[in-house]
N, CA, C and O of each residue as an XYZ file, in Angstrom:
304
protein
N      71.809     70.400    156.640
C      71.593     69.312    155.710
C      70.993     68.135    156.468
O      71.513     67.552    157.419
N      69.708     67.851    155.847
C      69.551     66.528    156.351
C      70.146     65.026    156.159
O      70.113     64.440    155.078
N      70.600     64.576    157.150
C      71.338     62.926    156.603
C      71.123     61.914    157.072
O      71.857     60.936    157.212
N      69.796     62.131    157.428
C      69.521     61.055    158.093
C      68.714     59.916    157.211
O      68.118     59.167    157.984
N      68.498     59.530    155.726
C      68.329     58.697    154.655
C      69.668     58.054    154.656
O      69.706     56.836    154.831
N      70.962     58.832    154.452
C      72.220     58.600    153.933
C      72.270     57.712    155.431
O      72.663     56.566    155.210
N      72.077     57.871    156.365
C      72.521     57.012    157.600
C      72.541     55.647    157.105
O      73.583     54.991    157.098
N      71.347     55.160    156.660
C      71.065     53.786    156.091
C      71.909     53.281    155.138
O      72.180     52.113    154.857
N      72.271     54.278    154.700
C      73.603     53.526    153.528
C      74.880     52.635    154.463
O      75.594     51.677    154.165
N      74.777     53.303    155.446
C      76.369     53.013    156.324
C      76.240     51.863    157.367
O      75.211     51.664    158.012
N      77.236     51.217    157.460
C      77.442     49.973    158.247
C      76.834     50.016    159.716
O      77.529     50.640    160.517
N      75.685     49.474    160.199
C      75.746     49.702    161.398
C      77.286     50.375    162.509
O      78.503     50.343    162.331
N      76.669     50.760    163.291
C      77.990     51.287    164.271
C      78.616     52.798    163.659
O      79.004     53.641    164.468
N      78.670     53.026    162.379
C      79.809     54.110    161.721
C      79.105     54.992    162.749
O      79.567     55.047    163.889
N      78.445     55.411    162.546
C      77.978     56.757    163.206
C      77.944     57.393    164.484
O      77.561     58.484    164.907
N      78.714     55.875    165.196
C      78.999     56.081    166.808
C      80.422     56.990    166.808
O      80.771     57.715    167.740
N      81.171     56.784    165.538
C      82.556     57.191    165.836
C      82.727     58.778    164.597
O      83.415     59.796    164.677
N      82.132     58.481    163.975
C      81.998     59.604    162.505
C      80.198     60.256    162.881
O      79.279     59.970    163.648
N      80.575     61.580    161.445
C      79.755     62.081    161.590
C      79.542     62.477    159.860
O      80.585     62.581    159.215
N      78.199     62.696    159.116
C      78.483     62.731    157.831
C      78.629     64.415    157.929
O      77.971     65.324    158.434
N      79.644     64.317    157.296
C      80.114     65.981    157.089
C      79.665     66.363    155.480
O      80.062     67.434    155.020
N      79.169     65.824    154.984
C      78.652     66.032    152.897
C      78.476     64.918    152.769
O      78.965     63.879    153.212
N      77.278     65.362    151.728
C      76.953     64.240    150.831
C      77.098     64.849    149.271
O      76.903     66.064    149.248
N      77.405     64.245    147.945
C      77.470     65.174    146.851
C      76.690     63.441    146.318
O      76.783     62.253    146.625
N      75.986     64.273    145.417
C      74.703     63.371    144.861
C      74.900     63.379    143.135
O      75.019     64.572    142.859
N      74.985     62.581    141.869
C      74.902     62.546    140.854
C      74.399     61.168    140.379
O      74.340     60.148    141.066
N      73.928     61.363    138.649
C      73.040     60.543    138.732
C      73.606     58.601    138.592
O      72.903     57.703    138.128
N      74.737     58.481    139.036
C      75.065     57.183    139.298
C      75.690     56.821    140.470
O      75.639     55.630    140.777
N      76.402     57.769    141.357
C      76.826     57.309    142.500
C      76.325     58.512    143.986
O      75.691     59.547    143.781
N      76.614     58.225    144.874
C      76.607     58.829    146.013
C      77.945     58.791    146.789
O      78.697     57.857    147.070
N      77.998     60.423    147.099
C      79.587     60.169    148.006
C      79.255     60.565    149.427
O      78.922     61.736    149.610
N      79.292     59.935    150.211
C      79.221     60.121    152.086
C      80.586     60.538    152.225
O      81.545     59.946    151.729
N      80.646     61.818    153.077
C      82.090     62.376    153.556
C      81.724     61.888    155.033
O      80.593     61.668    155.467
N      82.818     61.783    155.637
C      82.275     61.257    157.201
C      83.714     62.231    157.322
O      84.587     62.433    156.478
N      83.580     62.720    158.679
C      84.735     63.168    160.146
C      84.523     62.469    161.285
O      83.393     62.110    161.614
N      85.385     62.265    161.847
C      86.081     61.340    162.918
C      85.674     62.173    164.081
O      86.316     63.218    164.195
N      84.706     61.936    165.017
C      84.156     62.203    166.134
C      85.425     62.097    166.895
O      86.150     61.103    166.839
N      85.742     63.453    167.812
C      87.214     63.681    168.762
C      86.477     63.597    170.028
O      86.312     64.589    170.738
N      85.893     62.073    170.416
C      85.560     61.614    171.271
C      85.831     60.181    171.565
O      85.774     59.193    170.833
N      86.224     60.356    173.154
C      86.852     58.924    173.734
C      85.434     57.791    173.799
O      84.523     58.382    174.378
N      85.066     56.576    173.440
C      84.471     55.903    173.538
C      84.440     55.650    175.089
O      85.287     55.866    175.956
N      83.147     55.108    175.141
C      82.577     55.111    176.745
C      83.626     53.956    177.085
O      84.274     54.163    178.110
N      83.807     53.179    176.632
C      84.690     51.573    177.266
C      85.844     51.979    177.485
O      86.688     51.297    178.067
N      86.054     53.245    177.013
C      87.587     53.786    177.096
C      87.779     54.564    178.483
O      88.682     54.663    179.314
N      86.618     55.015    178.339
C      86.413     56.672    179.469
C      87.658     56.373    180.281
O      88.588     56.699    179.543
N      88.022     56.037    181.127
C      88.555     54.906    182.497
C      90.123     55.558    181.804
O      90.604     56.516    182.407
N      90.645     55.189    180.943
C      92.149     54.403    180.190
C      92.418     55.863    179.467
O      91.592     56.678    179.057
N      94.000     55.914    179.453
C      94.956     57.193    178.766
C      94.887     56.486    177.659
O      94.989     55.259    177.649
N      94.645     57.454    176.268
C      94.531     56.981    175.273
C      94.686     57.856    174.627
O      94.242     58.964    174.928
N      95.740     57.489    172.945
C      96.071     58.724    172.169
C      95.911     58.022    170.993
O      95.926     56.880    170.533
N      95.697     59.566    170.603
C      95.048     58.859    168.818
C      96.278     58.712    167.649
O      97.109     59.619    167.608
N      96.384     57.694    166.800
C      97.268     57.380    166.164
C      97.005     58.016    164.283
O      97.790     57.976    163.336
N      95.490     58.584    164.376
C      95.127     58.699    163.038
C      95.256     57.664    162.068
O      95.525     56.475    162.234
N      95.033     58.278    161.076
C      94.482     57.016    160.081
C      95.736     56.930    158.579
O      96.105     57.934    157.970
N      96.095     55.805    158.326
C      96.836     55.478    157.194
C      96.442     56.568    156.018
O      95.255     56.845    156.190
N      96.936     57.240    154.973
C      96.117     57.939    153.849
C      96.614     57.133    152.744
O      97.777     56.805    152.513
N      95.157     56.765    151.856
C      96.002     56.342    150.300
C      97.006     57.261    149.793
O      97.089     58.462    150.050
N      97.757     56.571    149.048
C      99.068     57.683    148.478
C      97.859     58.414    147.429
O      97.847     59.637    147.566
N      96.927     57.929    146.494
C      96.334     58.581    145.994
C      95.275     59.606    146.193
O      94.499     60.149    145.407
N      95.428     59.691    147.208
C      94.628     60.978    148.100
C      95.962     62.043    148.472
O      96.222     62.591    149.543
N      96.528     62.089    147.440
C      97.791     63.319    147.842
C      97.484     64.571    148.746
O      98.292     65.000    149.570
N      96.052     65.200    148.483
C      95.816     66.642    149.014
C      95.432     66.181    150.270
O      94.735     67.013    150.851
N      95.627     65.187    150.887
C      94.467     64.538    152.695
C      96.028     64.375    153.019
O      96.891     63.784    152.371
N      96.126     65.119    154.283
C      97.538     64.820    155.319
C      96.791     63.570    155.847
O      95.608     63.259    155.713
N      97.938     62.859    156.568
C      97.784     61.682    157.840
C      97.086     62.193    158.791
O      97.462     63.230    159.336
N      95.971     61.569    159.150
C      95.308     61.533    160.682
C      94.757     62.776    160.495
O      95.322     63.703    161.076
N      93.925     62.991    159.918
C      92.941     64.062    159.491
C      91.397     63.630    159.529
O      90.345     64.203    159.247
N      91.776     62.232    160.054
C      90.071     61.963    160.088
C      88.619     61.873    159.319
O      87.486     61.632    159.735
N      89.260     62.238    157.732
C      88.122     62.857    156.911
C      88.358     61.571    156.001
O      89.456     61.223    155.566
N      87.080     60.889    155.772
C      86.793     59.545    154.953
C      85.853     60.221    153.651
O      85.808     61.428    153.410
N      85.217     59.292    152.980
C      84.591     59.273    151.354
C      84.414     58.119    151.396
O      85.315     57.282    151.340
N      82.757     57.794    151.542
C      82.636     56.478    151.369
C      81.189     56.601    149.897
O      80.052     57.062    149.996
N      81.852     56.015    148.745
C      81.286     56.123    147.658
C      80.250     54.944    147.186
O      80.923     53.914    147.221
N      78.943     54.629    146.767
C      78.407     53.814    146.470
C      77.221     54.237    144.981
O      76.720     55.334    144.735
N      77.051     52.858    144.167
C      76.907     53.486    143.372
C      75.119     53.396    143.192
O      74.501     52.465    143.708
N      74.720     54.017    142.739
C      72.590     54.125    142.489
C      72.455     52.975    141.279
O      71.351     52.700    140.808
């Protein structure tokens, strides 16, 4: 899949730490799936460091904690 259009949607920086894993396309919104790159940042390299994962909305029932997998939705 190409995603490199969808890049431009996203905040500078996202893409240093995520990666777009899907895009699902309809005719009013766009959904960016991103995964969490299981890589230590260069400023880190040096330093012991463990990952704490990420908070989940309660309304995302089927996403365990610290699974790394985002949905960032915007609309056309």
């Amino acid at each position: 899949m190409d995603n490199n259009g969808y890049r431009l949607l996203l905040p500078e920086g996202t893409l240093d730490y995520f990666i777009i894993s899907d895009v699902k396309e309809s005719a009013s919104e766009i959904v960016i799936y991103l995964e969490e790159k299981n890589e230590v940042p260069k400023e880190y390299a040096g330093m012991k460091v463990e990952s704490k994962g990420f908070y989940v909305d309660p309304k995302k029932a089927g996403q365990k904690a610290g699974s790394g997998k985002w949905a960032i939705k915007t609309k056309c």
